[in-house]
DRENKOLKE-886953 format. One record per residue (C-alpha): residue in three letters; z, y, x; residue number from 1. Coordinates in steps of 0.2 Angstrom, whole numbers, plus 2048, in hexadecimal, padded with zeros to 3 digits. Each point is the difference from the previous one (the first is absolute). Layout:
Ala	Z	Y	X	NUM
...
//
This chain:
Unk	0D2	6A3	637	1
Unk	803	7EE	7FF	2
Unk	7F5	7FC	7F5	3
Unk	7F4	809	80A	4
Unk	804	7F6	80E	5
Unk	7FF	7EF	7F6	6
Unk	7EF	805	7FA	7
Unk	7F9	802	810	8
Unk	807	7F0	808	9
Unk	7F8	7F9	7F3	10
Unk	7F0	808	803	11
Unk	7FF	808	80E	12
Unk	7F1	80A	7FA	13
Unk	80A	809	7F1	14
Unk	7FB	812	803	15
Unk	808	809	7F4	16
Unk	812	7F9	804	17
Unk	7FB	803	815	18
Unk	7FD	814	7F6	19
Unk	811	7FE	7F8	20
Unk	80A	7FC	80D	21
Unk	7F7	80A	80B	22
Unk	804	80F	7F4	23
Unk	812	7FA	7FE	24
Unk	802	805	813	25
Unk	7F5	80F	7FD	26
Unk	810	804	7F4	27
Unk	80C	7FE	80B	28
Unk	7F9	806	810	29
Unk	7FE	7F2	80A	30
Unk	7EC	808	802	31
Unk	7FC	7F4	80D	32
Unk	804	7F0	7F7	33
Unk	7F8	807	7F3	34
Unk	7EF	804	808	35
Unk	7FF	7EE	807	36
Unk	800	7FA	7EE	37
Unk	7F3	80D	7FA	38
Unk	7F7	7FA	80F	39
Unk	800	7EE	7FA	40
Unk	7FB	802	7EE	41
Unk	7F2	80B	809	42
Unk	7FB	7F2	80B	43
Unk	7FE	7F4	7F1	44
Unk	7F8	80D	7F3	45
Unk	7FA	80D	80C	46
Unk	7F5	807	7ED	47
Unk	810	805	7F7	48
Unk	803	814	801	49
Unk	815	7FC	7FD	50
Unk	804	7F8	80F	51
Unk	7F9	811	80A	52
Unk	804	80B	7F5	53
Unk	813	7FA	803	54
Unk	7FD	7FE	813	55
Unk	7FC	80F	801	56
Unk	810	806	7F6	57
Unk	80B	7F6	80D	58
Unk	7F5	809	80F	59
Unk	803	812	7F7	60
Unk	812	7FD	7FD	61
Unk	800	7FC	812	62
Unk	7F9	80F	808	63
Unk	7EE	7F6	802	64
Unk	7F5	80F	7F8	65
Unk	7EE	7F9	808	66
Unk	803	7EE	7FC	67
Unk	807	805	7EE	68
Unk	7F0	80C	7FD	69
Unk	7F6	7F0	806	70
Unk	809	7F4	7F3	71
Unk	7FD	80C	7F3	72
Unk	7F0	802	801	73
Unk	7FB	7F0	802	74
Unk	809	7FD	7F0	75
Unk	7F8	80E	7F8	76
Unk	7F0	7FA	805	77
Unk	804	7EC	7FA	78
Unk	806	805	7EF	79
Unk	7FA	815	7FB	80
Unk	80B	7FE	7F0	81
Unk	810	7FD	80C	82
Unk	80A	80F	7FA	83
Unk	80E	7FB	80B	84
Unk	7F7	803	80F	85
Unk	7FB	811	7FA	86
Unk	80F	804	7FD	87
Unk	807	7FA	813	88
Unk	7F2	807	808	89
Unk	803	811	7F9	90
Unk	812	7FD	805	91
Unk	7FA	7FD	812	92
Unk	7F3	811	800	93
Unk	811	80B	7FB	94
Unk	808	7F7	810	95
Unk	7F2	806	809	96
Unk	7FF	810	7F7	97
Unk	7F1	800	7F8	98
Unk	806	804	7EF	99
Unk	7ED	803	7F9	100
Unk	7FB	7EE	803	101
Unk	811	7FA	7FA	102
Unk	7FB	809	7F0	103
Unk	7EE	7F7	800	104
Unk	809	7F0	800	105
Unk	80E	803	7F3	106
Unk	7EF	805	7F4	107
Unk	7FA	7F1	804	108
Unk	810	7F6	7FD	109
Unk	804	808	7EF	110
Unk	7EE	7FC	7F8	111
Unk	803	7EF	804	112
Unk	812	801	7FB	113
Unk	803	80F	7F6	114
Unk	812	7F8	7F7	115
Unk	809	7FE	813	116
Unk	80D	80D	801	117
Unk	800	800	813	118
Unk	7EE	805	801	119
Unk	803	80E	7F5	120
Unk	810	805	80C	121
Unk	7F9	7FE	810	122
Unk	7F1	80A	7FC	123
Unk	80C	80F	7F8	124
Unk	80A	7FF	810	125
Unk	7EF	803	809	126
Unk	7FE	80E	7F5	127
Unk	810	806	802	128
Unk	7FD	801	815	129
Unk	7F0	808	7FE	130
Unk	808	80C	7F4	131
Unk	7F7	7FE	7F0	132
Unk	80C	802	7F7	133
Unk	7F9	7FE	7ED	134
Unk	7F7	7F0	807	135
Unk	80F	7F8	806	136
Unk	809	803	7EE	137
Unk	7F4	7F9	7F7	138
Unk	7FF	7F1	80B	139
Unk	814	800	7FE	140
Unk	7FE	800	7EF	141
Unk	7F4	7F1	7FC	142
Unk	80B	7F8	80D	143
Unk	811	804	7F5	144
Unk	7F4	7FA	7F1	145
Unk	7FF	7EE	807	146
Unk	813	800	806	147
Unk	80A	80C	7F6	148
Unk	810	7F9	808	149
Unk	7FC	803	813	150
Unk	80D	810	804	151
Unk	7F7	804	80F	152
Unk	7EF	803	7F8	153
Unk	80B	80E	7F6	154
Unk	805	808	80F	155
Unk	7EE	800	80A	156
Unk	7F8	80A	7EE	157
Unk	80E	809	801	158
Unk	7FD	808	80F	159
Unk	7EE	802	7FE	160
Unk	804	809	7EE	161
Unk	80C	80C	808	162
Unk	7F2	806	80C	163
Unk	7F4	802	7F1	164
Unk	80C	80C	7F8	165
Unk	807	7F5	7F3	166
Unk	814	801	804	167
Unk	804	7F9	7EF	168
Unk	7F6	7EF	802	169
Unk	807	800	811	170
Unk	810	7FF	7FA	171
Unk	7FD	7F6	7F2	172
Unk	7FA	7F1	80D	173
Unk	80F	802	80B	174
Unk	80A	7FE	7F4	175
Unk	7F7	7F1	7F8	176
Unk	801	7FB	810	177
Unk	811	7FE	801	178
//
């Protein structure tokens, strides 16, 4: 962060290191030091989707679900190829339990991203709560596809396989999973 910091005393109009620290306290929880950097790369380049796209991050992780929605769509609307902020708003509609348009906007984030494991998981757990069941496993498994390593994706197909019937691939990613 340091170097972030230099940066910008050296030019206080260095957006991207206002984003970086900004998401540095994002990381660490401190949300509202992290909003007042977001709000100062905003205030310099108030075109680049980013800077709302992770505002509206530090707004959902704190509980802010209209001013997040607001960030998101504005960055949807500055940049449509923003599969980031797809994939945060359709984070934001589970919160509000709107699974269907969480699903719309996973879609959307995996045509622009289809090689992002987390698209792939969050729209398989979406599955997964709405109970379709053979949707989520396929979802789980182009997820496992792109990170073969990550245990946990082991366990959510394994649950969805065991409801479809098939014990022994059940079994076969818990145990993989351990």
């Amino acid at each position: 962060m340091a170097d972030y910091a230099q940066a910008i005393r050296l030019d206080p109009h260095q957006t991207f290191a206002l984003n970086n620290i900004g998401y540095a306290h994002l990381n660490a929880g401190d949300l509202e030091l992290a909003i007042s950097y977001f709000n100062r790369a905003i205030l310099i380049d108030p075109s680049n989707s980013l800077f709302y796209n992770n505002r509206g991050l530090a707004f959902h992780r704190g509980g802010d679900g209209a001013r997040a929605m607001a960030d998101y769509n504005l960055a949807i609307q500055l940049d449509p190829l923003n599969a980031l902020a797809f994939n945060n708003r359709g984070t934001l509609w589970i919160d509000f339990e709107e699974l269907e348009l969480a699903l719309e906007d996973f879609d959307a984030a995996i045509r622009l991203a289809p090689s992002r494991m987390l698209l792939h998981f969050n729209r398989g757990v979406t599955h997964n709560q709405l109970e379709r069941f053979d949707l989520a496993a396929v979802d789980f498994d182009r997820a496992i596809q792109v990170d073969p390593h990550n245990a946990d994706l082991y366990n959510w197909r394994s649950h969805a396989l065991f409801v479809l019937g098939d014990v022994a691939g059940a079994i076969a990613d818990f145990e993989a999973a351990l």
